[in-house]
N, C-alpha and C positions, 0 to 999 in steps of 0.2 A: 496967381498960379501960372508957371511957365508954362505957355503951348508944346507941343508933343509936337518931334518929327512928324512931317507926313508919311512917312513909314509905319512910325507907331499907331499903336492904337489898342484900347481898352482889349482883353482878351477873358474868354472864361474862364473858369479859374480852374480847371481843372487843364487848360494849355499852359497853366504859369508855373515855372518851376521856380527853386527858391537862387538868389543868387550868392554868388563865394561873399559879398558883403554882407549878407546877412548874419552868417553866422562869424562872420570877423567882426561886423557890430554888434551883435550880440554878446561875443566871448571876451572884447575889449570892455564895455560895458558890465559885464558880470566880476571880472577879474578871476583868476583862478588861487582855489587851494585844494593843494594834494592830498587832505585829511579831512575827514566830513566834522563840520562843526555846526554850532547854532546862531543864525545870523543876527534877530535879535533873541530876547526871552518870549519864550512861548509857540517860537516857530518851531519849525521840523528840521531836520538834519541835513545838512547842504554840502555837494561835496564839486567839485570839479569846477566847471561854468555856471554854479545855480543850479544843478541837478539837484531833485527833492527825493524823488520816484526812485524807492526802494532803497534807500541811504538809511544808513544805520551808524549810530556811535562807532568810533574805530576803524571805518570803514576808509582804506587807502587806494591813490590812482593814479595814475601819469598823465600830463599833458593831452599825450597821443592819444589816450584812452577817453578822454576828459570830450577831446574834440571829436572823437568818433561818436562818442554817445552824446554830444551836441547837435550832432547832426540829425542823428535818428529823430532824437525826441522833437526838434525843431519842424522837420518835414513828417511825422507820424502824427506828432500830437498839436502843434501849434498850426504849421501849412495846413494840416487834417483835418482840423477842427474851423478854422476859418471857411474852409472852402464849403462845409456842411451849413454852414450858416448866411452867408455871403450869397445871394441870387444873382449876381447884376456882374456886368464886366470889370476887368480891375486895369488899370495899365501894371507894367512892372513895379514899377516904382511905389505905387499905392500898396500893394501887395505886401512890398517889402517892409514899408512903412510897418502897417497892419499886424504882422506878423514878429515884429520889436516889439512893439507894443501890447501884443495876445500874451508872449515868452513872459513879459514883467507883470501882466495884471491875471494875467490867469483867461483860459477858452470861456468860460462859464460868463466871466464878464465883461469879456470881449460883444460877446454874442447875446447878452439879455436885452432883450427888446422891453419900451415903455410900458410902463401901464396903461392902461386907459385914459385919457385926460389927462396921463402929464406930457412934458416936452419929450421928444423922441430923444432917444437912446443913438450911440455912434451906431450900432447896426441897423435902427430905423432908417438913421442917415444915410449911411451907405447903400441902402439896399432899393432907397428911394430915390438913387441919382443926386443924393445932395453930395458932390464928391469935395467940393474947396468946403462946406462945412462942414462934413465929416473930419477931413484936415487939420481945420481948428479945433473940434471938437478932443483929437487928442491931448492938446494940452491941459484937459480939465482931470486927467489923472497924475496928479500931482502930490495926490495926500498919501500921508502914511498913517502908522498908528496914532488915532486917536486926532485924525482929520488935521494933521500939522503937516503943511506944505514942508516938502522936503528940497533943498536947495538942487542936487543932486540928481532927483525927481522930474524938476524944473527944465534943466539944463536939456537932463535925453526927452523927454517930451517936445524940446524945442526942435531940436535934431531928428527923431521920427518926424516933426509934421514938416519940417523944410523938406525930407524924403517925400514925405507923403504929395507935398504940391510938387515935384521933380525938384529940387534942389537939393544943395547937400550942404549941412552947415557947415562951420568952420573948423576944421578938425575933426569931423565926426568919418565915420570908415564907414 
């Protein structure tokens, strides 16, 4: 993990705001379609950047539109939802990581903590000051339907956690 300016420093999360990379890594990552379709079979209706929330068949959008309600949803529901779950300081960067990675897996399992007796969960981790193993711990969301590592999957998980430890991968925004 690269050391933090002596500037920097972990902050609450309720000081963190999101930054213009995230939702440019997000949006490049999502790719955009101007017409709500169905990503795979059996999913729900997606229209914009990966917007789900209240998309309907037929439902049409522009860019501009596309990225305004990327943003919303990103600082409402994914920043929102992290920060409710999340106790402990975050730097930016961890944040931002966090918050890639809540957008693609969903708040709900972002934020489920271990059962009893088994290995803790990424939010154990986080919440316990484990921050380089929380880090790694994002790469283990990797699977898709039907527990098949997806190439794809692989790639932006590598690029969340080089964020997540302060680095930036190669090509990643």
């Amino acid at each position: 993990m690269i050391k933090p300016s002596i500037t920097e420093s972990r902050s609450a999360l309720a000081a963190l705001a999101l930054a213009a990379s995230t939702l440019v890594g997000i949006a490049l990552h999502e790719g955009y379609k101007g017409e709500a379709y169905i990503p795979v079979p059996g999913d729900v209706p997606t229209i914009g950047f990966g917007t789900t929330a209240g998309v309907r068949m037929g439902d049409k959008t522009t860019p501009e539109r596309s990225l305004v309600r990327l943003l919303g949803e990103i600082e409402d529901v994914y920043a929102g939802g992290i920060r409710q779950c999340v106790t402990v300081p975050l730097y930016p960067h961890e944040f931002e990581a966090f918050v890639r990675l809540a957008y693609n897996i969903g708040v709900p399992t972002f934020c489920r903590k271990a059962k009893p007796g088994k290995p803790p969960n990424l939010i154990d981790l986080i919440n316990a000051e484990r921050y380089e193993e929380a880090c790694e711990r994002i790469e283990a969301f990797k699977y898709g339907p039907g527990r098949k590592v997806l190439p794809g999957l692989v790639k932006r998980r590598a690029e969340e956690r080089a964020i997540c430890e302060g680095k930036r991968a190669k090509g990643a925004a």
